[in-house]
C-alpha positions as CSV (number, residue, x, y, z in Angstrom):
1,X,-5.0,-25.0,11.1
2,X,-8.3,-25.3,12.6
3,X,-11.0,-23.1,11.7
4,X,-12.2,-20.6,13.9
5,X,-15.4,-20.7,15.5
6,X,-15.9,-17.1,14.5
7,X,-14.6,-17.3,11.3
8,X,-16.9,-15.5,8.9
9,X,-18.6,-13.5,11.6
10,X,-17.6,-9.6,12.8
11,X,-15.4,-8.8,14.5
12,X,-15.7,-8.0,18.6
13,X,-14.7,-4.5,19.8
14,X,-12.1,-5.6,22.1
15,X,-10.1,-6.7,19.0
16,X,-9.9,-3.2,17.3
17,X,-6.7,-1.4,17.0
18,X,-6.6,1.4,18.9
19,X,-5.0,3.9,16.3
20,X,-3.9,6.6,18.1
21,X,-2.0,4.2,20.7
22,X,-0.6,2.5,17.4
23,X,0.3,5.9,16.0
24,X,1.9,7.0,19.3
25,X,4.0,4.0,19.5
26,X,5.4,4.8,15.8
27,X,7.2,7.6,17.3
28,X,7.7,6.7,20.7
29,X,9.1,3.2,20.2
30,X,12.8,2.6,19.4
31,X,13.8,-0.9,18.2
32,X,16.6,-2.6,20.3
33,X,19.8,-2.4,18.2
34,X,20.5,-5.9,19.6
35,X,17.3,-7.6,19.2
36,X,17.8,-8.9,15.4
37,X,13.5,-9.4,15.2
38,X,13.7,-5.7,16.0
39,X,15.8,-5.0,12.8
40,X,14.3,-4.1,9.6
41,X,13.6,-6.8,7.4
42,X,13.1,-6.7,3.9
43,X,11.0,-9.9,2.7
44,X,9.7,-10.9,-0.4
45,X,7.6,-7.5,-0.6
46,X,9.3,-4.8,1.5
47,X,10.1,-4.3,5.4
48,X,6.6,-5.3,7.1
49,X,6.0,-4.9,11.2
50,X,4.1,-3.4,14.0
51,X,4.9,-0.2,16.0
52,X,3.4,-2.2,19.0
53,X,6.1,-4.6,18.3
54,X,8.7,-2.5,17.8
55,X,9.0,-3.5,14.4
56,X,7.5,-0.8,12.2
57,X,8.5,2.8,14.2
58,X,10.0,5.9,12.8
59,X,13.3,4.9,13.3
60,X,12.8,2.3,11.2
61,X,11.3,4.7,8.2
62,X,13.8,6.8,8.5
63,X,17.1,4.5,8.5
64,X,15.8,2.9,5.5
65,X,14.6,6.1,3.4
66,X,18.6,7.3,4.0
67,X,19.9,3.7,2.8
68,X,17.3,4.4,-0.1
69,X,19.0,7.9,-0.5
70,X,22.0,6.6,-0.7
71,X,21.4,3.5,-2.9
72,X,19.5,5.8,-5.9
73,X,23.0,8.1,-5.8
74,X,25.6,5.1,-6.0
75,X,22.9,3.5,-8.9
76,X,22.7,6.4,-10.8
77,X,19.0,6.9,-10.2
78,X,18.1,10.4,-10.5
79,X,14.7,10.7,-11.5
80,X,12.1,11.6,-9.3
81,X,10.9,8.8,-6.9
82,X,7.3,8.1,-6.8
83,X,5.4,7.6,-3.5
84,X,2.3,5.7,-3.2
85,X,0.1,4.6,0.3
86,X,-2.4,2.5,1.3
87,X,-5.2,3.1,4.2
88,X,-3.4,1.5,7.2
89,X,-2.7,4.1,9.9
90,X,0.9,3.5,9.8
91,X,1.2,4.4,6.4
92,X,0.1,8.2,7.0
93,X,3.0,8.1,9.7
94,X,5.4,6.5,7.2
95,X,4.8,8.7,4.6
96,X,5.5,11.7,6.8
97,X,8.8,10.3,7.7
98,X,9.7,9.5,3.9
99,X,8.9,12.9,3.1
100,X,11.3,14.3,5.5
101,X,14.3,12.0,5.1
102,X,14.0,11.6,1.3
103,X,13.5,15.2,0.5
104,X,16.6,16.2,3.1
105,X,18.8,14.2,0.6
106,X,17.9,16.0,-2.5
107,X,15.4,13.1,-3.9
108,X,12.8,14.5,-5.9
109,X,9.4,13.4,-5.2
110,X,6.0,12.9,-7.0
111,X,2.9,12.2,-4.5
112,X,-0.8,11.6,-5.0
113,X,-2.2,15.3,-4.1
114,X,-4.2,16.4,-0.7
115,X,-2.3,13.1,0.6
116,X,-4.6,10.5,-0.6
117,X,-4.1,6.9,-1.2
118,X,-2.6,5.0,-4.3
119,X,-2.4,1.2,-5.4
120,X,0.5,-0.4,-6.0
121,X,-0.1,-1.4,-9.8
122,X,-1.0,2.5,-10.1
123,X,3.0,3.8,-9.2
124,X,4.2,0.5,-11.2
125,X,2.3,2.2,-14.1
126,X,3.5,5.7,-13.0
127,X,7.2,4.5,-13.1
128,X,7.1,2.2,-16.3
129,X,5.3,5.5,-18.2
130,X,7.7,8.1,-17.1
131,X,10.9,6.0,-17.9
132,X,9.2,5.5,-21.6
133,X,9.9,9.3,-21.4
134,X,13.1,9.8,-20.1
135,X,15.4,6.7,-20.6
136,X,18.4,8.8,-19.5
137,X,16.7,10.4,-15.7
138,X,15.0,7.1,-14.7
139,X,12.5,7.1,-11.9
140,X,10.9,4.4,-9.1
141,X,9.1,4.5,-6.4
142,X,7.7,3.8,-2.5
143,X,4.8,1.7,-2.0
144,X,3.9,2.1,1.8
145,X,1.7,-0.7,2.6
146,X,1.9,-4.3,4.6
147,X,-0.1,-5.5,2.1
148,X,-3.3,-7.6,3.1
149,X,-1.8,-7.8,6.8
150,X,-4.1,-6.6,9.8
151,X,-4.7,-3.6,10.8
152,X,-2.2,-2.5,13.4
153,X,0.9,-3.7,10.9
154,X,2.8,-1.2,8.4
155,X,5.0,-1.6,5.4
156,X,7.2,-0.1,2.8
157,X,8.6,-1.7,-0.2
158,X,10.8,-0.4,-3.3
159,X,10.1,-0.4,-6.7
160,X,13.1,0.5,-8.5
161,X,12.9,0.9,-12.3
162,X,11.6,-1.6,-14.1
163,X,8.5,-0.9,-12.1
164,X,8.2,-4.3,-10.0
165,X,9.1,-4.8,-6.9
166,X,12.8,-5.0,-5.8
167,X,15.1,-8.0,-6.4
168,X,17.0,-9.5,-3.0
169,X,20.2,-8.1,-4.2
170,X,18.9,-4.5,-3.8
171,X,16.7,-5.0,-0.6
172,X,19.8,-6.6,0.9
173,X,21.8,-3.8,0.3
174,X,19.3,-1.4,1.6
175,X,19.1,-3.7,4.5
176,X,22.1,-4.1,5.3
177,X,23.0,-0.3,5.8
178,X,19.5,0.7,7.2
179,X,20.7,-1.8,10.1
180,X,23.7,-0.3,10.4
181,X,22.2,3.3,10.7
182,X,20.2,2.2,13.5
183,X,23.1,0.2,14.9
184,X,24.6,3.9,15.3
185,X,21.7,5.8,17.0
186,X,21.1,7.1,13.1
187,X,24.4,8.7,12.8
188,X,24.4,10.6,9.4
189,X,21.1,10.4,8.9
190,X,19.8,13.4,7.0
191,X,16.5,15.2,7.9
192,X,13.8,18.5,7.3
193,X,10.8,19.1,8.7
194,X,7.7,18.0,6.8
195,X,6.2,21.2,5.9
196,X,8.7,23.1,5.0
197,X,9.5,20.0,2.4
198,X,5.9,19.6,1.0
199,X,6.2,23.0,0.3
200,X,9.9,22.9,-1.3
201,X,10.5,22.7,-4.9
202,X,11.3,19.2,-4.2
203,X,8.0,17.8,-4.0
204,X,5.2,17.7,-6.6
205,X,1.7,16.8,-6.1
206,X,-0.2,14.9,-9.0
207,X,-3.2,12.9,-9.5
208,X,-1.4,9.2,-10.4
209,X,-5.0,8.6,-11.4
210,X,-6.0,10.5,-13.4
211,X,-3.4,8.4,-16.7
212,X,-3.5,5.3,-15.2
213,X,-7.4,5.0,-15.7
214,X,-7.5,6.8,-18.8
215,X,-5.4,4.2,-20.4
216,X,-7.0,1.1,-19.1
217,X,-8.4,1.1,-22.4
218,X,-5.4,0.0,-24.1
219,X,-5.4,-3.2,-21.9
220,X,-9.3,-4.2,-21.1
221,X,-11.6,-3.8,-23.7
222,X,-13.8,-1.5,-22.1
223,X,-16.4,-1.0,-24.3
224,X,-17.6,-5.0,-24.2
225,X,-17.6,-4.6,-20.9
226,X,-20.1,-1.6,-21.3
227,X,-21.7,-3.0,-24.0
228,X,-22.4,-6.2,-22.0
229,X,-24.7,-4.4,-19.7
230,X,-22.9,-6.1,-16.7
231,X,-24.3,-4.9,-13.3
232,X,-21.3,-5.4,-11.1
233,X,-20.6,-5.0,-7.2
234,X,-17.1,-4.1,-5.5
235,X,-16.2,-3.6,-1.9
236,X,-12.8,-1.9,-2.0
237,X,-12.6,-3.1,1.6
238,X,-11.5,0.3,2.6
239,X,-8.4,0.1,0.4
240,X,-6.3,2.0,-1.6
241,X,-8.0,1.9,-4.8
242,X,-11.4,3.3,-3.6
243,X,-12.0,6.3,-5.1
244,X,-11.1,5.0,-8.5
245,X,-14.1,2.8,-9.5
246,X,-16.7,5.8,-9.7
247,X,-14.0,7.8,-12.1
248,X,-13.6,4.1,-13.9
249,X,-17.3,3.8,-13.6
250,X,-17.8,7.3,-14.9
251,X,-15.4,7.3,-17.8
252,X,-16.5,4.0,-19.8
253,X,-20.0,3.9,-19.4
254,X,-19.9,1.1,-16.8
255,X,-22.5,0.0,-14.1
256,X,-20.2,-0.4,-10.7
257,X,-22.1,-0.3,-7.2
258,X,-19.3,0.2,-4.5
259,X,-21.1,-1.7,-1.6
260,X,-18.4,0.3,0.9
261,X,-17.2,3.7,0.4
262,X,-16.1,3.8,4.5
263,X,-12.1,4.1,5.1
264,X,-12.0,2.4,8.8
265,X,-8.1,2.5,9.7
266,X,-8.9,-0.4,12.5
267,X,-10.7,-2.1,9.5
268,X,-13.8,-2.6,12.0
269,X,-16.3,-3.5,9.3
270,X,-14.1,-6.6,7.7
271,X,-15.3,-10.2,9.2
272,X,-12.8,-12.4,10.8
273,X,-10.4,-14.5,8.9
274,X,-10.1,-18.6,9.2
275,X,-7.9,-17.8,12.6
276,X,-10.6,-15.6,14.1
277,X,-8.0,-12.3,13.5
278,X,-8.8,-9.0,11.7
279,X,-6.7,-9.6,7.6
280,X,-8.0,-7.8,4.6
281,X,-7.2,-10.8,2.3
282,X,-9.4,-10.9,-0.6
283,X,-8.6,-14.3,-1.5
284,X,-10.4,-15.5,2.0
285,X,-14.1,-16.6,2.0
286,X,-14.5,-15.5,5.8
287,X,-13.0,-11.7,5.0
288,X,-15.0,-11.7,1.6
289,X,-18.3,-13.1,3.8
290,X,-20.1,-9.5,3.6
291,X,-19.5,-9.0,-0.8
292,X,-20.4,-13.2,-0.4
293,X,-23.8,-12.2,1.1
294,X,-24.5,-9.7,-1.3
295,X,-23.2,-11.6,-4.5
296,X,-27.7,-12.1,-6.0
297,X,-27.2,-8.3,-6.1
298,X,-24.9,-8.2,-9.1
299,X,-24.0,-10.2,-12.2
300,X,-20.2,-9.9,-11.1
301,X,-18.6,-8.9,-7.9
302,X,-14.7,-8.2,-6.5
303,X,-12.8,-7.3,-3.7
304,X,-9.1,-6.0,-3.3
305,X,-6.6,-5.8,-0.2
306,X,-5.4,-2.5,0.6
307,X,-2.9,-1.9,-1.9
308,X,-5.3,-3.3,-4.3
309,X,-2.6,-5.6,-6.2
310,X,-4.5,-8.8,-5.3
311,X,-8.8,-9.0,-5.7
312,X,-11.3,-11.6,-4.8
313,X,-13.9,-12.2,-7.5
314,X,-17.3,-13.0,-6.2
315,X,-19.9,-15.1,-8.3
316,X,-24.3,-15.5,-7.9
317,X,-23.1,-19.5,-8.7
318,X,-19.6,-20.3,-7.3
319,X,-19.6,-17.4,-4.9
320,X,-15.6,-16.9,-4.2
321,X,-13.5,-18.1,-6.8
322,X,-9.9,-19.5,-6.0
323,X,-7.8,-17.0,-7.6
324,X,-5.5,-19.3,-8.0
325,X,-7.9,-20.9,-10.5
């Protein structure tokens, strides 16, 4: 693919997602039964699309939230299901839509309280602790997030116990009947309204934070990083996983300067990628350009996408490094 010749460089005003258009579609649109790119999808990391494409709406949400429903009960799953989001403004419509569909078929929730956002790896660790706990009433968990996809996409994948995303075999099956529901204008679909199930003994509000940073510890050697005296950057690129490095920060004695503390749903401060579009991939040099500018600042700087289960590390020699490498 040839480079872009604004690659690197902001991006234009035109190009911004207009969110409450993107929003309004979510409910509005209604994906053609008989239009199979229309159909929800599960790939390698969930069901990923666009309202404005008719790809991502709530009749997408809520098909496969019952197929989920029904999936836990045939599996035996009866633990409480974990929900996490990322800052894409289709997630905050998701989420409301989960709520409503999953709570209407008895699954017990845990969310991240006053509706804030939660990384991936932070449910994974939510899941993985609580099923330590009680091997016989095993939990998983929702990610909603398209990942490091643009702004005007949404996603929502399945973690089912072992904590990791969900094997074909399982997404298929969720698939399959979510398909079918929508085939049927959602016949049997089960359903409450949102407050009155935020505020139902079903749902629980917690802080997922709150353990998975106090035991980073056991992983990461915190204190050599403290003791090393490191001055390090991060721009969370408006992600997920924002408000954790000041309590990180805070907790083991670390220096972290978060260069961007803004949460921008049309993502209006990221610089365009190699194809001139709007992608929060940390792994690109053009959408990492403004950390890149500011990498003599610091002795170590990273990036994450909005789920925050991929990061960019910035250099003062190298700059980007290939995370591959």
């Amino acid at each position: 693919m040839a480079l872009h010749p604004q690659a690197g460089q902001p991006a234009r005003e035109e190009q911004l997602v207009h969110v409450a258009r993107l929003v309004s579609a979510y409910y509005s649109n209604k994906p053609d039964p008989d239009v199979p790119a229309q159909g929800v999808a599960f790939g390698t990391s969930g069901h990923r699309g666009s309202s404005l494409l008719n790809t991502f709406t709530d009749v997408h949400i809520a098909a496969i939230c019952q197929a989920l429903s029904e999936y836990r009960l045939q599996q035996g799953i009866t633990g409480p299901l974990m929900i996490g989001m990322d800052t894409h403004a289709l997630s905050e419509a998701a989420f409301t839509t989960a709520v409503e569909v999953l709570t209407a078929n008895g699954v017990n929730l845990l969310v991240q309280k006053d509706r804030g956002y939660t990384p991936t790896p932070v449910i994974s660790h939510a899941i993985l602790n609580y099923n330590k706990q009680d091997k016989g009433n095993l939990a998983d968990g929702v990610v909603i997030t398209p990942s490091h996809n643009p702004p005007e996409d949404g996603g929502f994948k399945y973690n089912p116990p072992h904590g990791g995303p969900a094997d074909s075999d399982v997404t298929g099956q969720i698939q399959r009947r979510a398909n079918e529901l929508i085939s049927q204008q959602l016949n049997g679909l089960q359903r409450r309204d949102y407050d009155g199930a935020m505020r139902s003994e079903l749902v629980q509000q917690v802080d997922f934070a709150e353990q998975y940073i106090a035991e980073l510890d056991q992983v990461i050697d915190m204190q050599a990083i403290a003791g090393a005296g490191l001055t390090l950057g991060t721009d969370p690129l408006a992600g997920s996983g924002l408000g954790y490095w000041d309590q990180i920060a805070d907790r083991y004695g670390l220096s972290i300067n978060v260069v961007n503390r803004k949460v921008d749903h049309q993502f209006g401060f990221i610089r365009r990628d190699k194809d001139g579009k709007i992608r929060m991939d940390c792994s690109s040099p053009f959408a990492m350009a403004g950390l890149i500018d500011l990498r003599n600042d610091f002795d170590l700087a990273f990036g994450n996408d909005p789920d925050f289960d991929r990061h960019g590390i910035v250099t003062r020699q190298s700059g980007l490094l290939n995370p591959n490498h």
